[in-house]
N, C-alpha and C positions, 0 to 999 in steps of 0.2 A: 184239587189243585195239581196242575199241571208237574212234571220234574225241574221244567225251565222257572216255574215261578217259586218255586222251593228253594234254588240254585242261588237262584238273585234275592230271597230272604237271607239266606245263609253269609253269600258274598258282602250284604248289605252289614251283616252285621260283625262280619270277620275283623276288620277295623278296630272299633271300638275292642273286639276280646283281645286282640294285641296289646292296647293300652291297658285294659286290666290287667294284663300278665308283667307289662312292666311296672306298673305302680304295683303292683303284689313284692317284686321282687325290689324296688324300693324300698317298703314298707319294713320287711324284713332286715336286709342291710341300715336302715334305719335303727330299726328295734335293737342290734347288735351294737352300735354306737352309739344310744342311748344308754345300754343294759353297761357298759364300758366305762361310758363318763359318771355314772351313778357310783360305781365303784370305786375309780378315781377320786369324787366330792368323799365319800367315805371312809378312804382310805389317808387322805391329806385332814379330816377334819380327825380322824383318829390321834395322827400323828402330832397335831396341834394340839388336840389334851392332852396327850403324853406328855409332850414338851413342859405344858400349862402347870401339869400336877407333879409331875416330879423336877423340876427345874426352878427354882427360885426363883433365877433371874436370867431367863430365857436370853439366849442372844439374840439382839434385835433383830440382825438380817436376816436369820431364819427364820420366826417367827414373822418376818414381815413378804418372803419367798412363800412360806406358807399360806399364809390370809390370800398373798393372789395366785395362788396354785388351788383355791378353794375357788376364787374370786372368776377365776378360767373356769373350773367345772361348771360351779352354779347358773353361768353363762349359757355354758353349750350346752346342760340338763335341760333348759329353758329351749333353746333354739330348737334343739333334737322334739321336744316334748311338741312344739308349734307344729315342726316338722311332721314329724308323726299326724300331729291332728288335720292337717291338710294334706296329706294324702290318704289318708282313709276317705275323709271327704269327697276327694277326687275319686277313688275309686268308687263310691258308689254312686256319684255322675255318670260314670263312665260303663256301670252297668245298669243305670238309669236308663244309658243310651241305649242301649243293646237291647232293654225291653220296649220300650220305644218304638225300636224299629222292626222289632218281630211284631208289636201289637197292630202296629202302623200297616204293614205289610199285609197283614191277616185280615185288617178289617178297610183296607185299601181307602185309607184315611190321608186326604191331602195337606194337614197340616206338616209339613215337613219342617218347618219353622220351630217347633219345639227339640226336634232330633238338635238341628244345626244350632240350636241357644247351651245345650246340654253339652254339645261338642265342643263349642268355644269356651261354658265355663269350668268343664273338663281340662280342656290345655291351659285354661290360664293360672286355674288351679296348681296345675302339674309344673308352670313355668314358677309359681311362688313358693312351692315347695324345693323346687332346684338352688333358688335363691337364698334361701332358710340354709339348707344344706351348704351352697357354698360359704355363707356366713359362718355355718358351726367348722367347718374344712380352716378357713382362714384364721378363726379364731382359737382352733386346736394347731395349729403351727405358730402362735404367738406362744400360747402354752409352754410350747416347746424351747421356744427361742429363749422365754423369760428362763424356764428351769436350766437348760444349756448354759446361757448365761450365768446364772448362778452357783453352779458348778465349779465353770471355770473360773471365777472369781477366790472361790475356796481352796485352789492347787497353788 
């Protein structure tokens, strides 16, 4: 094979490695915001049986700040968790694609319809998981707002 037809394997497949390398780096910043909010559900369900077993008669609002400071994580453990699972997904469309088109290339296979199906559900993948993410984003500044709120309520 020629240099020039190596060239345009390679070019062919440069693309898609980009996408891998951003869903990688996703995946990651994901997996850190997961491994957070698990800690978070942990750490609020701790302090709820604290309160449980040594308080007789817990005071309601805290106890009730609590249930949705649990009621926020278990949320976004879930969101994060989807998250995660759809871009792994994505990413192995994504180097789906990549063999694809080296196999495609090597054995000068005109079905190019497969690369371009693998590409689309590639990004669409990758748009549903951004979606997830903005969901768990939005829902961890409600988080925020409710515990703020409660705070200041307490001064």
């Amino acid at each position: 094979m020629p240099l020039t037809g190596t060239l345009s394997i390679l070019t062919d497949m440069f693309a898609p490695a980009v996408l891998v390398s951003a869903c990688a780096s996703l995946i990651l910043t994901t997996s850190q915001r997961l491994s957070r909010s698990v800690e978070r559900q942990r750490e609020v369900a701790r302090l709820l049986h604290h309160h449980q077993r040594h308080q007789p008669a817990p005071e309601p609002a805290e106890r009730t700040h609590l249930r949705q400071q649990l009621s926020f994580a278990i949320r976004r453990a879930r969101l994060l968790q989807q998250a995660m699972t759809v871009l792994h997904l994505t990413l192995g469309v994504f180097i789906a694609s990549i063999l694809t088109i080296g196999v495609f290339e090597l054995t000068h296979s005109a079905a190019t319809w497969v690369v371009a199906v693998l590409s689309v559900l590639g990004a669409g993948l990758l748009l549903y998981a951004s979606v997830l993410l903005i969901r768990e984003s939005r829902l961890a500044l409600a988080d925020v707002a409710e515990e703020t709120e409660y705070l200041t309520r307490l001064e």
